[in-house]
matplotlib code that plots the C-alpha trace (Angstrom):
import matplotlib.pyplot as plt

x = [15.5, 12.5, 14.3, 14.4, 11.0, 9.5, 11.9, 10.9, 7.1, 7.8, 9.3, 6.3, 4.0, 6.0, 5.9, 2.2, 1.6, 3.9, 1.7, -1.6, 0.0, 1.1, -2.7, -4.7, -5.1, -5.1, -6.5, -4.3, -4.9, -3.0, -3.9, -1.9, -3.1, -1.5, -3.2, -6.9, -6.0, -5.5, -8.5, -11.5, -14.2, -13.9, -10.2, -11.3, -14.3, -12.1, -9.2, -11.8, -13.5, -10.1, -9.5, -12.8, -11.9, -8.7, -9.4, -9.7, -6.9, -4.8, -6.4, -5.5, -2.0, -2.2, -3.8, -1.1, 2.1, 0.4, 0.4, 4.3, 4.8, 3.7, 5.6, 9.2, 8.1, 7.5, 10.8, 12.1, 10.6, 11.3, 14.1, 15.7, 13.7, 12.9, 15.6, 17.1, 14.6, 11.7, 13.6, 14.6, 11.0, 9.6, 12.3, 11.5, 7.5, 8.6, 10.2, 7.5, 5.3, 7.5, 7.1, 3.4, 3.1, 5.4, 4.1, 0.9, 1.9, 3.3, 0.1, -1.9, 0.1, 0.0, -3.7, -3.9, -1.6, -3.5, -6.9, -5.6, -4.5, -7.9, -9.3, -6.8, -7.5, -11.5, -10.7, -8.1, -10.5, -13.3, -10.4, -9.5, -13.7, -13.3, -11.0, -12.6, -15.8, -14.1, -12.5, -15.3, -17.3, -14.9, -13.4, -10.2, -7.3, -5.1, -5.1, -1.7, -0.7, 2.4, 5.8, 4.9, 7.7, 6.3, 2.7, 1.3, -1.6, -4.0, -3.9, -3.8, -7.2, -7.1, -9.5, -12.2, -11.6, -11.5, -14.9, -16.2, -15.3, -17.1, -20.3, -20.4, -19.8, -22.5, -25.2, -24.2, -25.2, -22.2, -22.3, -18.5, -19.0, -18.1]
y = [42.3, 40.4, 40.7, 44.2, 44.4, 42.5, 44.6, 47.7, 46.7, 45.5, 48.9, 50.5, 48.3, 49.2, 52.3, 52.5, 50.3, 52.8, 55.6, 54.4, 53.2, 57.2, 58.5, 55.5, 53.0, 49.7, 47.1, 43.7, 40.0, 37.2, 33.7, 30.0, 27.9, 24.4, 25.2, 25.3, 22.4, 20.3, 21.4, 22.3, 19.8, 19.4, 17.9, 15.5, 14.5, 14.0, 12.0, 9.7, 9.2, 8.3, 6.1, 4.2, 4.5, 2.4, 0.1, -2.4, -2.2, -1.9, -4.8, -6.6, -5.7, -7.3, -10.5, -10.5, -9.7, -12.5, -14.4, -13.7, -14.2, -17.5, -19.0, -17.5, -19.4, -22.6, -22.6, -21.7, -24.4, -27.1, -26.0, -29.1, -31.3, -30.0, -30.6, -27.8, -27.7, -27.4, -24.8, -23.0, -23.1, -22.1, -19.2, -17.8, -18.2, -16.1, -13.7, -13.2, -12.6, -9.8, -8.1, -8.2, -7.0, -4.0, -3.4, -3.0, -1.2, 1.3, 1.3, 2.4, 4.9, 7.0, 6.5, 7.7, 10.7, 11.5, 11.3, 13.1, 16.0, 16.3, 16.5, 18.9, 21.3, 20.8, 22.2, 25.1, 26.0, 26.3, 28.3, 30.7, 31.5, 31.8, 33.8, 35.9, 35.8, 36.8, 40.0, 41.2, 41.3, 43.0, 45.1, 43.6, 45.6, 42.4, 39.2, 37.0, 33.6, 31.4, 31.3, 34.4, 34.1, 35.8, 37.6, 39.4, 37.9, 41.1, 40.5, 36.6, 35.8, 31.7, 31.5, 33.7, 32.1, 28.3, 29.2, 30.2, 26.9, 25.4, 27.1, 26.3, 22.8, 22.7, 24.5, 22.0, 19.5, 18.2, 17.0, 16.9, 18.8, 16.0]
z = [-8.5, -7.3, -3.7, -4.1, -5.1, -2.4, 0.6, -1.1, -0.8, 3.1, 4.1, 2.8, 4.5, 7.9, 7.3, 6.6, 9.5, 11.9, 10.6, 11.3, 14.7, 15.6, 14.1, 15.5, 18.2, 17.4, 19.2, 18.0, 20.0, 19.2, 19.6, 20.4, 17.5, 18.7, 21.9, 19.9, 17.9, 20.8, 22.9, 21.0, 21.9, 17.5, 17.9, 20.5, 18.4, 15.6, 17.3, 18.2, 14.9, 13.7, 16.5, 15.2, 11.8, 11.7, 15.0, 12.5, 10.9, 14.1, 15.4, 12.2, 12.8, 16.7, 15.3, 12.4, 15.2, 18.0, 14.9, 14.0, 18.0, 18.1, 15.1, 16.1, 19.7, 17.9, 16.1, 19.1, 20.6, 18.1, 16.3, 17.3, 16.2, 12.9, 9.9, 8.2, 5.0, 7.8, 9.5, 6.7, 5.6, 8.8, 9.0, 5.3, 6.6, 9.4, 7.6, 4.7, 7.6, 9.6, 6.1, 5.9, 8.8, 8.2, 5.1, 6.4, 9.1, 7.0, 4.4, 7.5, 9.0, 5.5, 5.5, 9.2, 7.8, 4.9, 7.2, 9.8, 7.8, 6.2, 9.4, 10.4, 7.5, 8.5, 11.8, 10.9, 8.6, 11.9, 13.7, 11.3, 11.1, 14.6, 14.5, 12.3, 14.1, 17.0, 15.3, 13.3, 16.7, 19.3, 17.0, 16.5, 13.7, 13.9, 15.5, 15.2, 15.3, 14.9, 15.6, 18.2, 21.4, 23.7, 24.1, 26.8, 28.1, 28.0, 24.3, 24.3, 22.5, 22.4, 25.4, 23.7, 20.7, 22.3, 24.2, 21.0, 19.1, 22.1, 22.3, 17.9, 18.6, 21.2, 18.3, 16.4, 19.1, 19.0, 15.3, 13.9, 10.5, 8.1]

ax = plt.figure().add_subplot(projection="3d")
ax.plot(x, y, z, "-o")
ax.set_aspect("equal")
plt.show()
């Protein structure tokens, strides 16, 4: 029933949409959000704040692996001179250490995640006002986005939009919004 419902409100909306089409012109753009997300000057900015953010912890992870590294060479190395309770201990040491490290590995990938996702919503959110902006002031009756195969590129707005998020971030002299 809801099915019904929702097709029955879609065919009305196409319909409606075909008749303003026939009465009206309508000027509709479309715009390559992955393309925006990857070169407004507030991605970069953003990639790189990350990049601070957890150099830390990444060079934690080097020191723990050179760490890791240097005992597997040492057993290597002297495995046969060492009896079987200092190898065995040096083995279990080994292996409590391979486990640190991926469990810290993993602890700071879902922190990268979740941070990079918030800074990912923080810039949608400055494209969709771009977007918007962008509209509003050339008179736009729909702009599109997503999942779009094929567009031509007289109605291909990402450059206007993209020089738009450029000029913002340059008001903003070049101040991420944090």
């Amino acid at each position: 029933m809801k099915f019904l419902k929702l097709f029955s409100v879609g065919v009305i909306a196409l319909i409606t949409f075909n008749a303003a089409l026939a009465n009206a012109s309508v000027k509709i753009g479309v715009v390559n959000v992955g393309l925006l997300l990857e070169q407004a000057p507030q991605a970069r900015v953003a990639s790189s704040a990350l990049e601070r953010e957890f150099s830390p912890q990444q060079k934690e992870l080097i020191d723990l692996n050179n760490e890791l590294e240097k005992k597997q060479a040492t057993l290597r190395r002297n495995a046969l001179a060492m009896s079987e309770a200092q190898q065995a201990a040096t083995e279990r040491e080994i292996a409590m250490l391979a486990r640190e490290i991926q469990r810290k590995r993993n602890d700071i990938q879902e922190l990268l995640n979740i941070r990079r996702n918030e800074e990912l919503a923080k810039l949608q959110n400055q494209v969709n006002i771009a977007i918007q902006e962008i509209g509003n002031s050339q008179g736009y009756d729909l702009i599109l986005y997503e999942g779009i195969a094929y567009t031509n590129p007289r109605i291909d707005l990402t450059q206007p939009v993209l020089e738009h998020l450029t000029k913002q971030f340059e008001k903003q002299g070049n101040n991420f919004n944090r």
